[in-house]
C-alpha positions as CSV (number, residue, x, y, z in Angstrom):
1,X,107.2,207.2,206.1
2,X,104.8,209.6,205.1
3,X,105.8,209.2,201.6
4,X,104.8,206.2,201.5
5,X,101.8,206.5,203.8
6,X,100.5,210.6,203.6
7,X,97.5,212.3,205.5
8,X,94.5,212.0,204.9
9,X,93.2,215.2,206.8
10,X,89.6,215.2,208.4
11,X,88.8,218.8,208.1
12,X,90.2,221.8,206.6
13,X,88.2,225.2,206.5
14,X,90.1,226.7,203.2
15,X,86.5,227.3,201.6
16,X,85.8,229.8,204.2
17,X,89.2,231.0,204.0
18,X,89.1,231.4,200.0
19,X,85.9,233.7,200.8
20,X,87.8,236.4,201.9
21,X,89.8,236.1,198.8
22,X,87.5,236.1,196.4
23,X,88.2,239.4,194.8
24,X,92.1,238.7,194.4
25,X,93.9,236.7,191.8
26,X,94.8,233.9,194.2
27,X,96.8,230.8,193.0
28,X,96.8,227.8,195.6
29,X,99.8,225.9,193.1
30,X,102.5,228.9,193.3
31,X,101.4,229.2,197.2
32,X,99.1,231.7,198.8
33,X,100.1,233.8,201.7
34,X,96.0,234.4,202.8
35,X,95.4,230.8,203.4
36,X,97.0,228.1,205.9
37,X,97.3,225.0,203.6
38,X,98.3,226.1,199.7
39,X,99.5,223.3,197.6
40,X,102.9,223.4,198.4
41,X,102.2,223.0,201.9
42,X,100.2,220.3,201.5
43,X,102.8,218.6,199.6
44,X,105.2,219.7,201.7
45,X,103.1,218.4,204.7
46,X,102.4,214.9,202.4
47,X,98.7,215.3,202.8
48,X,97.5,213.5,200.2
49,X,93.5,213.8,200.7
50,X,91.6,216.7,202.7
51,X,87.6,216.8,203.6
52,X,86.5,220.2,202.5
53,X,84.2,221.6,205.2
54,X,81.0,223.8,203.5
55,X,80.9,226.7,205.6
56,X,77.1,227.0,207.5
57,X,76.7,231.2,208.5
58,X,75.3,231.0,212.3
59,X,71.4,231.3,212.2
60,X,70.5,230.2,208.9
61,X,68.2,228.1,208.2
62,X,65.7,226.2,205.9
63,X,66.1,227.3,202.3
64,X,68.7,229.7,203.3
65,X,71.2,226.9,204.4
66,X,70.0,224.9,201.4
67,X,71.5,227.7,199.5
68,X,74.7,228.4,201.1
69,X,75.8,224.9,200.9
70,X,75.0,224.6,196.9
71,X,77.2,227.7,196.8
72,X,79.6,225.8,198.8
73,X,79.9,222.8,196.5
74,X,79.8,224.9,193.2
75,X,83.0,226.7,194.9
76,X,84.5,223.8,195.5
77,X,84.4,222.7,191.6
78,X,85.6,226.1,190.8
79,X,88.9,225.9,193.1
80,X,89.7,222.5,192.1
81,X,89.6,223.1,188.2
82,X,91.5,226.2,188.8
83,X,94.1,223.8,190.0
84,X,94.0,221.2,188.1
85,X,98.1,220.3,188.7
86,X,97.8,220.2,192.5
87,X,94.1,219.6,193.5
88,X,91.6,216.2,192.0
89,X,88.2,216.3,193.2
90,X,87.2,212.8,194.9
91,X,84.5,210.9,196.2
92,X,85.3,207.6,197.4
93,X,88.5,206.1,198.2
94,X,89.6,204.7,194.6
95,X,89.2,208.3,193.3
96,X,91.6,209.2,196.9
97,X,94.0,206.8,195.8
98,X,93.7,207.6,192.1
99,X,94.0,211.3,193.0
100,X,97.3,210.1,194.8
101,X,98.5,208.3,192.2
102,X,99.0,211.2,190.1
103,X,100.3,213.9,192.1
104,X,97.9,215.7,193.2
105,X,95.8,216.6,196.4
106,X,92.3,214.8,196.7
107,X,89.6,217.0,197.9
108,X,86.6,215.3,199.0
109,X,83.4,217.3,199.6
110,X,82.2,217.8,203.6
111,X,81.5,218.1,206.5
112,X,78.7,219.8,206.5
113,X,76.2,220.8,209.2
114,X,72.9,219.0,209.2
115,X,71.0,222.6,208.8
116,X,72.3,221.9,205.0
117,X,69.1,219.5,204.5
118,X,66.6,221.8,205.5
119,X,64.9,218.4,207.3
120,X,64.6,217.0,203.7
121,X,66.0,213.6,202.5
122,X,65.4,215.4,198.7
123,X,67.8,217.5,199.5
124,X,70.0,215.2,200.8
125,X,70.3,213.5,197.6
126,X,70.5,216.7,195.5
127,X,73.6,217.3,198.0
128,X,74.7,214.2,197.4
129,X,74.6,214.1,193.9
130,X,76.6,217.0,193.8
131,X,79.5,215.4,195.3
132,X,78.9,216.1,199.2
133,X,80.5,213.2,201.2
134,X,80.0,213.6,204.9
135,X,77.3,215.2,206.6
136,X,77.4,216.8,210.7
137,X,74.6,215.3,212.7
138,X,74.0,218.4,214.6
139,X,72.4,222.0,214.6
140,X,68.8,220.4,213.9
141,X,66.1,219.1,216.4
142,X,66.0,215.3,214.9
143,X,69.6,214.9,216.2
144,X,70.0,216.8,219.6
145,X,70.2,216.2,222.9
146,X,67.4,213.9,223.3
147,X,69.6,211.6,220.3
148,X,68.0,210.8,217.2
149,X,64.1,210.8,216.7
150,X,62.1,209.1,213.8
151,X,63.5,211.7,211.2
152,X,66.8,211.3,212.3
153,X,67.0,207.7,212.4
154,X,65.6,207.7,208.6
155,X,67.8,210.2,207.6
156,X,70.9,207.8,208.6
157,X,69.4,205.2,206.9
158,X,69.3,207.1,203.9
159,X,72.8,208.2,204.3
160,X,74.1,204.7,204.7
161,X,72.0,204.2,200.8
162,X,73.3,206.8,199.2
163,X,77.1,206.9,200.6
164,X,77.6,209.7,203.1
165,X,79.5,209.6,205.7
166,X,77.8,210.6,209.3
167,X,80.1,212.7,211.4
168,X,79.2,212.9,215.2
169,X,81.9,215.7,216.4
170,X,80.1,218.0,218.0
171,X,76.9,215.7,218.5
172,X,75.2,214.8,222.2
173,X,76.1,211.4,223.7
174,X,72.6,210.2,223.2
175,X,73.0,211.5,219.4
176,X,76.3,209.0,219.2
177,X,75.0,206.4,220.8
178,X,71.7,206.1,218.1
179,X,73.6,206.4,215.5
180,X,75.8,204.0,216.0
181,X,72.7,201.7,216.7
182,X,70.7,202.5,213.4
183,X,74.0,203.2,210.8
184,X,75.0,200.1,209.2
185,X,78.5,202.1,207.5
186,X,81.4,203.1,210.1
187,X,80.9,207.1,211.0
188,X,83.4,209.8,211.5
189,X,84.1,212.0,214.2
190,X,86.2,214.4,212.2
191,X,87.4,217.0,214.9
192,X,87.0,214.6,218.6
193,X,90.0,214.5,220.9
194,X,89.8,212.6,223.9
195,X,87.6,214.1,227.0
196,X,90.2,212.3,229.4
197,X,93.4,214.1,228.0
198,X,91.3,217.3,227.8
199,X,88.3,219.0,228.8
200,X,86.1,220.1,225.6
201,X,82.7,219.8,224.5
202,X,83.8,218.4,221.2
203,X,86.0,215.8,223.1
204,X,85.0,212.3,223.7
205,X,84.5,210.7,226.7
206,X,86.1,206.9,227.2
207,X,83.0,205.1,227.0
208,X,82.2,206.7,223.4
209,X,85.5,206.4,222.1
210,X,85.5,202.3,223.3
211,X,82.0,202.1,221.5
212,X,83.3,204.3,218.4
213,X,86.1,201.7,217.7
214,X,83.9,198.5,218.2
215,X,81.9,199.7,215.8
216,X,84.7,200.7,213.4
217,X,84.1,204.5,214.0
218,X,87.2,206.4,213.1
219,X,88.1,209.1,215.7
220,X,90.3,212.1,213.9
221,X,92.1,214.1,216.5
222,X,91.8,217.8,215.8
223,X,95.7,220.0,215.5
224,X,93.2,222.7,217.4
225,X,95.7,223.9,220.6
226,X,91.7,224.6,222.3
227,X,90.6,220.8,222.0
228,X,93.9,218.9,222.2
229,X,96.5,221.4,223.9
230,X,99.2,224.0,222.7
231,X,102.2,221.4,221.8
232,X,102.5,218.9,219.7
233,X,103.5,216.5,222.9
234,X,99.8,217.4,223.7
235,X,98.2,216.1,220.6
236,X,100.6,212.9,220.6
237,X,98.9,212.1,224.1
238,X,95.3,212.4,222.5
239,X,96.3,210.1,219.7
240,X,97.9,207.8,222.7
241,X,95.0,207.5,224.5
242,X,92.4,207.1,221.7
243,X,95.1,204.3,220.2
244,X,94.9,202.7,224.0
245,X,90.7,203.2,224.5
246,X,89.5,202.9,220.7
247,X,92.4,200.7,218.8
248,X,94.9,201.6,216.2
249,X,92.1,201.1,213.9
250,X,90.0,204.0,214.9
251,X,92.5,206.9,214.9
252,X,93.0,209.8,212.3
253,X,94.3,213.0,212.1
254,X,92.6,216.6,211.5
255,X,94.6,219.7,210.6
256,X,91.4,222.0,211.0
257,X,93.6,224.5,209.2
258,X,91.4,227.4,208.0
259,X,89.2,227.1,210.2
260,X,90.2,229.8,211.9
261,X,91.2,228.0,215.5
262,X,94.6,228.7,217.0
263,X,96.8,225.5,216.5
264,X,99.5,223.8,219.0
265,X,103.2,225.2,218.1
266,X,105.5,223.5,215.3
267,X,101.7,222.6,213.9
268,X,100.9,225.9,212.5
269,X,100.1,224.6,208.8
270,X,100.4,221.0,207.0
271,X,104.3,221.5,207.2
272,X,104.0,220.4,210.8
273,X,102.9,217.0,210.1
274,X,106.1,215.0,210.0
275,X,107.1,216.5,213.4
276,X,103.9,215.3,215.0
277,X,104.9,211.6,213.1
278,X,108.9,212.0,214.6
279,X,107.0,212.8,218.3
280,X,105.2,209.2,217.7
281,X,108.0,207.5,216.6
282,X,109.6,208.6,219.4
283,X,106.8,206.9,221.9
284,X,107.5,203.9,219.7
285,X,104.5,203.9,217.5
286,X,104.8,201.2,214.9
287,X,105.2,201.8,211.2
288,X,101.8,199.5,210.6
289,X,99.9,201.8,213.5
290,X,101.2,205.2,211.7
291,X,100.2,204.1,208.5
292,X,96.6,203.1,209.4
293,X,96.4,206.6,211.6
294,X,97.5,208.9,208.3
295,X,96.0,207.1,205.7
296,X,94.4,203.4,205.8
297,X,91.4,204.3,208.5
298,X,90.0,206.5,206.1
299,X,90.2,204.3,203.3
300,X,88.8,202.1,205.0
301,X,85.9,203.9,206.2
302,X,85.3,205.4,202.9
303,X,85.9,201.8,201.6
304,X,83.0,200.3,203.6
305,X,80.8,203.8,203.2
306,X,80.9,202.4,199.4
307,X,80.2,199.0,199.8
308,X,77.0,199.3,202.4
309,X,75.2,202.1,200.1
310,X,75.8,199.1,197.0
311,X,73.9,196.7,199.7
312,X,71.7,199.2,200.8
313,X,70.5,200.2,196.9
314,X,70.2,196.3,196.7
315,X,67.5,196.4,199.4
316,X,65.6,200.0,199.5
317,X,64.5,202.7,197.2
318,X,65.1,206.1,198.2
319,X,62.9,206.9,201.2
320,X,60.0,209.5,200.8
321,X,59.3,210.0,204.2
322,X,59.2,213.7,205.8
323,X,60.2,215.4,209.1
324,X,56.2,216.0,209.2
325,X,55.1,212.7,208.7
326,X,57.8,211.1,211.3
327,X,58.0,213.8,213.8
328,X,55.1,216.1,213.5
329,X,57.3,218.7,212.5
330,X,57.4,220.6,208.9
331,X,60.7,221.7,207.4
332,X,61.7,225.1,207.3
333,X,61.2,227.1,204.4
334,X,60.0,223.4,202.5
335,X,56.2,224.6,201.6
C-alpha cells in the first residue's frame, strides 16, 4: 500500500540534526548513523516527500532570525545537491510528484517560525523566493494570544499571494480561529494531535479540529510519544479521532524525526511507518482513507496553496504595508 501511496511527512528536524555534523564527511545515500531519517530509511519507510523545518535558536530575533533562516535555506540546497540520487528539492506538489517519479525523496522547504520575517512582508518574499514553503504563525506579537492583529492578518494575505503555507501548531485558539477567517488557501497544522486523546499544548481541541476540516485544514498527527503517547496503538487512536471529528480529508502524518523528541516504540525512525499502516488496517481503515492520510491531503493542500496565490497575483500586488503602519509597532532590527 505504501508503494503505491508513500508519506508525505509534515516535519522532520534533520537540518538541526546535520548541524552537529557539520565537520564530518556524512553521506545521507550510503546511510548515516548521527541522524534519524538517512535515505535508506526513508525509502525503507516509503516517505516519499518531507517538510524541512529551519531551525529558529531560542531568543533571537529581528535581523538575527532573518539570518539564521537564510543560513537555513542555503543548507538545505547544499544537502540536497550533495544527494542528488536520493534527495529533489520541491516546491509545489508537481515538483512532489515529479520528485517521486524518479526515485528520490522530495524535500520541501519549512516550517519555519514566524520570528524568520523580522515583522517584514519584504522578507517574507525574499524567504519565499528562496524556496521557503510553510511558515509557523507563532513566536511574534501579531499572532499571539489575542489572535491575529492588522499585521497579522496582512501577512496571511500575503502568504496566500505568494504560496506559503500557514501552519498553526503551536498557535493560540484565537490565532486559529483568524486565520482560518482571513486565509483564503487550506493551512497546516504540521505537529497537532488531538487534545481529547491527549493532554498537550500543541494538541487540538474538538472544536478546532471540526473547524480545521471544514475549512480543508489538514491536521498531521506528530510520531512524538509526548503529544500522541508511547505506542503506536496510541498514535492510531489520534489519527481515529481526528478521522471521526475532522474527516478523512483532513488527516496526515508527521515523523518529527530529528527533532530531537522521544518517539512511541516500533516508530523510532521512518522504518516504523508500515507498522503504524498494519495497526490501521487492523481498525479497518480503508485503502482510499490511508491513501489520502499518507499522501493525497498534502497534495492537495499544496495543490490549492498553488492555485489561490495564481488568483491572488490576479487581484493584488505585493503589499507594502508595515508592522508600524498597521499596529504601531516597528520591526526589530528593520531601521
Amino acid at each position: 500500500m505504501l508503494r503505491a501511496h508513500p508519506v508525505a511527512d509534515g516535519c522532520a528536524g534533520l537540518l538541526r540534526a546535520l548541524e552537529r555534523l557539520r565537520w564530518y564527511d556524512y553521506d545521507l545515500e550510503l546511510g548515516e548513523s548521527g541522524v534519524d531519517a538517512d535515505v535508506p530509511r526513508l525509502r525503507e519507510g516509503r516517505v516519499g516527500a518531507q517538510f524541512w523545518a529551519l531551525h529558529q535558536p531560542d531568543g533571537v530575533r529581528g535581523d538575527g532570525a532573518v539570518a539564521a533562516a537564510l543560513e537555513q535555506l542555503d543548507l538545505i540546497g547544499a544537502v540536497v545537491r550533495r544527494h542528488p540520487e536520493g534527495l529533489a528539492l520541491a516546491h509545489d506538489a508537481g515538483q512532489i510528484a515529479d520528485a517521486r517519479n524518479r526515485g528520490r525523496v522530495a524535500v520541501v522547504p519549512g516550517p519555519v517560525r514566524a520570528t524568520a520575517l523580522a515583522d517584514s512582508l519584504s522578507v517574507l518574499r525574499s524567504l519565499h523566493a528562496l524556496g521557503l514553503r510553510v511558515l509557523t504563525l507563532t513566536g511574534v506579537d501579531w499572532a499571539g494570544e489575542a489572535g491575529l492583529t492588522r499585521f497579522g492578518e496582512e501577512t496571511v494575505r500575503e502568504m496566500n499571494r505568494l504560496g506559503v503555507a500557514a501552519d498553526l501548531s503551536g498557535a493560540s485558539a484565537p490565532t486559529i480561529d483568524r486565520t482560518l477567517d482571513v486565509s483564503r488557501a487550506p493551512v497546516l497544522c504540521v505537529r497537532s494531535g488531538a487534545g481529547a486523546v491527549r493532554a498537550h499544548p500543541d494538541n487540538l481541541p474538538d472544536d478546532l479540529l471540526a473547524r480545521l476540516g471544514a475549512a480543508g485544514g489538514l491536521c498531521m498527527v506528530p510520531l512524538a510519544a509526548e503529544q500522541s503517547g508511547p505506542t503506536v496503538r496510541d498514535v492510531a487512536d489520534h489519527l481515529d479521532h481526528v478521522r471521526a471529528v475532522a474527516g478523512p480529508h483532513a488527516v496526515g502524518l508527521s515523523g518529527t524525526y530529528d527533532t530531537g523528541t522521544a518517539h512511541p516504540l516500533e516508530l523510532g525512525d521512518p522504518t516504523g511507518y508500515p507498522r503504524l499502516i498494519a495497526e490501521l488496517l487492523r481498525r479497518d481503515w480503508p485503502e482510499s482513507d490511508i491513501a489520502l492520510l499518507t499522501w493525497g491531503n498534502v497534495q492537495r493542500v499544496l495543490r490549492a496553496v498553488t492555485f489561490t496565490a495564481r488568483a491572488a497575483q490576479q487581484r493584488r500586488d505585493p503589499s507594502t504595508a508595515t508592522h508600524a503602519d498597521l499596529d504601531g509597532r516597528r520591526a526589530p532590527g528593520i531601521p
